[in-house]
C-alpha positions as CSV (number, residue, x, y, z in Angstrom):
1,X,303.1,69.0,-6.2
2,X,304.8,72.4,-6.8
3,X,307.2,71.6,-3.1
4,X,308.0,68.3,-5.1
5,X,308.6,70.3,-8.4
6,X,310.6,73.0,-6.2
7,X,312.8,69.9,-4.2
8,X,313.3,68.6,-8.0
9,X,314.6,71.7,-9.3
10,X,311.5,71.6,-11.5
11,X,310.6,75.3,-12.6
12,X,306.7,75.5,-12.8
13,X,306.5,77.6,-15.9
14,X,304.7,77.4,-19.8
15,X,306.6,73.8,-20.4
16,X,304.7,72.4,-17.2
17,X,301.2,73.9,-18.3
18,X,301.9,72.2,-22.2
19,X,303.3,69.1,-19.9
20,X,300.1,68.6,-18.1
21,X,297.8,69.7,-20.9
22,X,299.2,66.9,-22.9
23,X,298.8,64.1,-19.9
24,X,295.5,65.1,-19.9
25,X,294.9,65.0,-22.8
26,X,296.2,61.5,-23.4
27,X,294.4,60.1,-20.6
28,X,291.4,61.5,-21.9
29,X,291.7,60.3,-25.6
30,X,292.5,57.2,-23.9
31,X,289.1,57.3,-22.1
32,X,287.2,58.3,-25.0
33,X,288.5,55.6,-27.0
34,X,288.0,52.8,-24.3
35,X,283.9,54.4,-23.2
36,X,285.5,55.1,-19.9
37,X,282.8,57.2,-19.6
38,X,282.3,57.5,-15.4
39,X,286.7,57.6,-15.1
40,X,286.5,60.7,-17.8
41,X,283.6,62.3,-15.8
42,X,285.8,62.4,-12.5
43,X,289.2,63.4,-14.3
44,X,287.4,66.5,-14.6
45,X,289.1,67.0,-10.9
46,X,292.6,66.9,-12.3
47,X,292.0,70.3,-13.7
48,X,291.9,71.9,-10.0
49,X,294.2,69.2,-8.8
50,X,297.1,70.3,-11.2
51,X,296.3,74.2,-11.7
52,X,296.5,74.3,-7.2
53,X,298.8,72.0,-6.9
54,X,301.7,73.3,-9.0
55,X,301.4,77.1,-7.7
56,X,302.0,77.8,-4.0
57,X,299.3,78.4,-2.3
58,X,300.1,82.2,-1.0
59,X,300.5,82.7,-5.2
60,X,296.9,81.6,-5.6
61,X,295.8,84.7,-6.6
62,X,298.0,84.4,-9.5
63,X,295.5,82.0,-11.0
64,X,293.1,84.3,-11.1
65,X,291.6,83.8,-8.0
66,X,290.9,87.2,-6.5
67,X,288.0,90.0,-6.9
68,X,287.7,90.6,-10.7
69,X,288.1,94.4,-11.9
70,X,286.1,96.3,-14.8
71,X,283.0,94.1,-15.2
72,X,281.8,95.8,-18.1
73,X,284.1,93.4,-20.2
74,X,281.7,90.4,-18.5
75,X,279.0,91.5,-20.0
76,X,280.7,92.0,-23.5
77,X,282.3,88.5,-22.8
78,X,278.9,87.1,-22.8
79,X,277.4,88.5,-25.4
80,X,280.9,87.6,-27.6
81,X,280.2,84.1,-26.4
82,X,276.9,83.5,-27.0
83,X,277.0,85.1,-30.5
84,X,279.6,82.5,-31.2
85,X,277.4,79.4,-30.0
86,X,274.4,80.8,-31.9
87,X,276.4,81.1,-35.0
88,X,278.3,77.6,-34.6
89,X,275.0,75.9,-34.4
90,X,273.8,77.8,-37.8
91,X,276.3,76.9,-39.5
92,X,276.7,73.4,-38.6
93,X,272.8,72.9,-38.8
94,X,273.2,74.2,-42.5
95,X,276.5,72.3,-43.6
96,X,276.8,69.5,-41.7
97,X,273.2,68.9,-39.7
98,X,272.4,66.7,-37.3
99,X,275.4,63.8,-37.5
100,X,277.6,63.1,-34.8
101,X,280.3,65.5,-37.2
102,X,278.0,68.1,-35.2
103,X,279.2,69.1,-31.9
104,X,275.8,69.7,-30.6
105,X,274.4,66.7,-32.1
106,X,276.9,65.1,-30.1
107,X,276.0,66.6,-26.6
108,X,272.8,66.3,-27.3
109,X,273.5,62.6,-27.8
110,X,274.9,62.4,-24.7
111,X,272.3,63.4,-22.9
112,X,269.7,61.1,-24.5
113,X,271.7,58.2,-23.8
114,X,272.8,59.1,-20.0
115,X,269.3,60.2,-19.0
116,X,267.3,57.6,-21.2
117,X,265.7,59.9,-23.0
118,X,262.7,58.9,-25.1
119,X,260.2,61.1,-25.5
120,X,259.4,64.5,-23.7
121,X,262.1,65.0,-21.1
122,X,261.0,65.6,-17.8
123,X,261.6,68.7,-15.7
124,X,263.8,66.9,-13.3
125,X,266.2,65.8,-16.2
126,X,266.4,69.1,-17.8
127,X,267.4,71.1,-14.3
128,X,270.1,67.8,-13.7
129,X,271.1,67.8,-17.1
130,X,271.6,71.8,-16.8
131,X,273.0,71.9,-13.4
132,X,275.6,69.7,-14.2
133,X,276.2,71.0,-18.3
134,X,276.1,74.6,-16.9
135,X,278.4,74.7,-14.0
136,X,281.3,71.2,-13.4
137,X,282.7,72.1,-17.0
138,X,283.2,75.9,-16.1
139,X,284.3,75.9,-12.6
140,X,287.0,73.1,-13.5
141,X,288.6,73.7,-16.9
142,X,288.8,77.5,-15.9
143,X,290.8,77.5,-13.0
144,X,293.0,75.6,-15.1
145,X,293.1,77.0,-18.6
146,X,292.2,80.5,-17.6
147,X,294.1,80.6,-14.3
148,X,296.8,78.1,-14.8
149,X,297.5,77.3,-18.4
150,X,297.0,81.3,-19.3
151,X,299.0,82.7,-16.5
152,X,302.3,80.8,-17.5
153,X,301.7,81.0,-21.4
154,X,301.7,84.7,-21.0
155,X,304.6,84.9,-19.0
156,X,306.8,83.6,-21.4
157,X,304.7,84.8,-24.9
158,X,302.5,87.5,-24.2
159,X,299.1,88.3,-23.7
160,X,298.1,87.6,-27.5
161,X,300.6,84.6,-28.1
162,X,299.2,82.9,-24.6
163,X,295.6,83.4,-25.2
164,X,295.5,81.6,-28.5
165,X,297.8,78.9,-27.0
166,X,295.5,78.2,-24.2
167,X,292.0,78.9,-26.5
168,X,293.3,76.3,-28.9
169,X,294.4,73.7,-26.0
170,X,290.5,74.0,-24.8
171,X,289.5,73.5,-28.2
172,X,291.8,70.1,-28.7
173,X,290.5,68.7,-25.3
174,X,287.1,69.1,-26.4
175,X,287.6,65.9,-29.5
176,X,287.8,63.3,-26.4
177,X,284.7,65.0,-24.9
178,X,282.8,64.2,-28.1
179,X,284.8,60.8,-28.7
180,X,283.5,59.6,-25.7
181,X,280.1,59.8,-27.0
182,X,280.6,58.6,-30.3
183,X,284.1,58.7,-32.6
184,X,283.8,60.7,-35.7
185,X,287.6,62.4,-36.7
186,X,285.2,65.0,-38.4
187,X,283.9,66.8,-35.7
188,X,287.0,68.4,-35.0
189,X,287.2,70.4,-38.2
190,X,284.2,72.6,-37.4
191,X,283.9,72.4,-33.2
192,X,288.2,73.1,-32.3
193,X,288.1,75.9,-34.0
194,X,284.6,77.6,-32.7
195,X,285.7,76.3,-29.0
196,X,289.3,78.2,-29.4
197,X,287.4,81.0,-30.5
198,X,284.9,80.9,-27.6
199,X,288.0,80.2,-24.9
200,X,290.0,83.1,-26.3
201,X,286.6,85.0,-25.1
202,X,287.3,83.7,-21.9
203,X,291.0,84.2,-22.0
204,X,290.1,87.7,-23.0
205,X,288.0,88.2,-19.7
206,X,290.0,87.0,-17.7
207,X,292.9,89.1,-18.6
208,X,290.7,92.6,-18.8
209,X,289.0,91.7,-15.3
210,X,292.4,90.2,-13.4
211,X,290.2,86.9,-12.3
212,X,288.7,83.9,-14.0
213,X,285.5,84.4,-11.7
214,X,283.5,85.7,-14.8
215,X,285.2,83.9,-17.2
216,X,283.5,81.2,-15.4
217,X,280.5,83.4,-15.7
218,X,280.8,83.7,-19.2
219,X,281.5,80.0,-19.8
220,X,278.4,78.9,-17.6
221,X,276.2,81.0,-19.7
222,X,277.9,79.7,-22.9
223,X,276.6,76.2,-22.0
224,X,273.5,77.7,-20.6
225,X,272.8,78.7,-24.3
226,X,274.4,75.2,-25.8
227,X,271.7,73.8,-23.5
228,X,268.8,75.7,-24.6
229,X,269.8,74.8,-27.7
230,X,270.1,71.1,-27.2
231,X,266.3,70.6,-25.1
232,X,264.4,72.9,-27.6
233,X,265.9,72.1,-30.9
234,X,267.8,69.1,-31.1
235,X,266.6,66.4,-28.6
236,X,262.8,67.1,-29.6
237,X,263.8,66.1,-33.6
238,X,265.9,63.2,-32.3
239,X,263.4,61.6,-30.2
């Protein structure tokens, strides 16, 4: 893709990152809308796909793909993170509790549905279920909103300008996740802006360590947490 963009006269730069977000973004809606559910699963790969294939592959490292420096900020990414998750789930158990306006409700949902879950899930399920919740999500949509989307955004606006940008993109993507499961236009007032807040984190990582390895780190122990959340909280009172 980037020789075609480059035999085009096509400069890969912040319009191409808002370019792609936006394709995705309708394809995904698109999926949500139509329970496309396996075709949404797999466009998961277009994240890779598009963040590789528009930079040349000696500027790899660009993305973020490289040994990360100062890991202390990993640890203070996690905790950030996880504070965050904890908080969201207060907060929407208090105002909003468990209806599919309630981003974890709506995972949690998920899971019950995909797995056939009706009474005490079995170990098997839980370690597929957390496999799958703890690592496709973070090693995918980082290499492209972290090591892509990022990278280009704060070429042209900053560090500050950039990170917001990119957090709040994550956070938009995230109403066809739940639409998928079940449409409710609500759930994006309280989960888009608790997910922009937690990919800003990331963001943040990423730029203080020079590599999106632990903001995949931090991400996968985001969901780690969302997961915890979801097989000792939610899923027992919904079954």
């Amino acid at each position: 893709m980037y020789d075609i963009a480059k035999k085009i006269n096509v400069k890969v730069d912040w319009r191409v990152s808002i370019a792609t977000f936006i394709l995705i973004f309708i394809f995904q809606i698109f999926f949500a809308l139509n329970g496309l559910f396996l075709i949404s699963g797999f466009s998961f790969c277009l994240y890779p796909i598009i963040a590789l294939g528009f930079t040349e592959r000696n500027n790899w490292s660009e993305l973020g793909i490289r040994k990360p420096e100062n890991m202390t900020s990993l640890l203070i990414s996690i905790l950030l993170s996880g504070v965050v998750v904890i908080l969201s789930y207060i907060i929407f158990s208090i105002f909003i509790g468990n209806t599919s306006s309630n981003y974890f409700y709506v995972v949690s949902l998920k899971d019950i549905e995909l797995f056939g879950i009706n009474n005490t899930p079995k170990l098997g399920i839980m370690l597929l279920s957390g496999a799958i919740f703890c690592t496709m999500p973070a090693l995918t949509e980082e290499i492209y909103f972290r090591g892509f989307m990022q990278k280009h955004l704060e070429n042209r606006f900053g560090f500050k300008i950039g990170n917001f940008i990119q957090g709040l993109c994550f956070g938009l993507i995230h109403i066809a996740y739940c639409w998928l499961i079940v449409y409710d236009i609500n759930v994006i007032w309280g989960m888009v802006p608790s997910i922009t807040i937690v990919g800003m984190i990331y963001g943040w990582v990423r730029n203080e360590t020079n590599s999106i390895f632990p903001a995949i780190i931090t991400h996968s122990a985001a969901n780690f947490i969302i997961f915890i959340i979801m097989y000792s909280i939610i899923i027992p009172e919904m079954i």
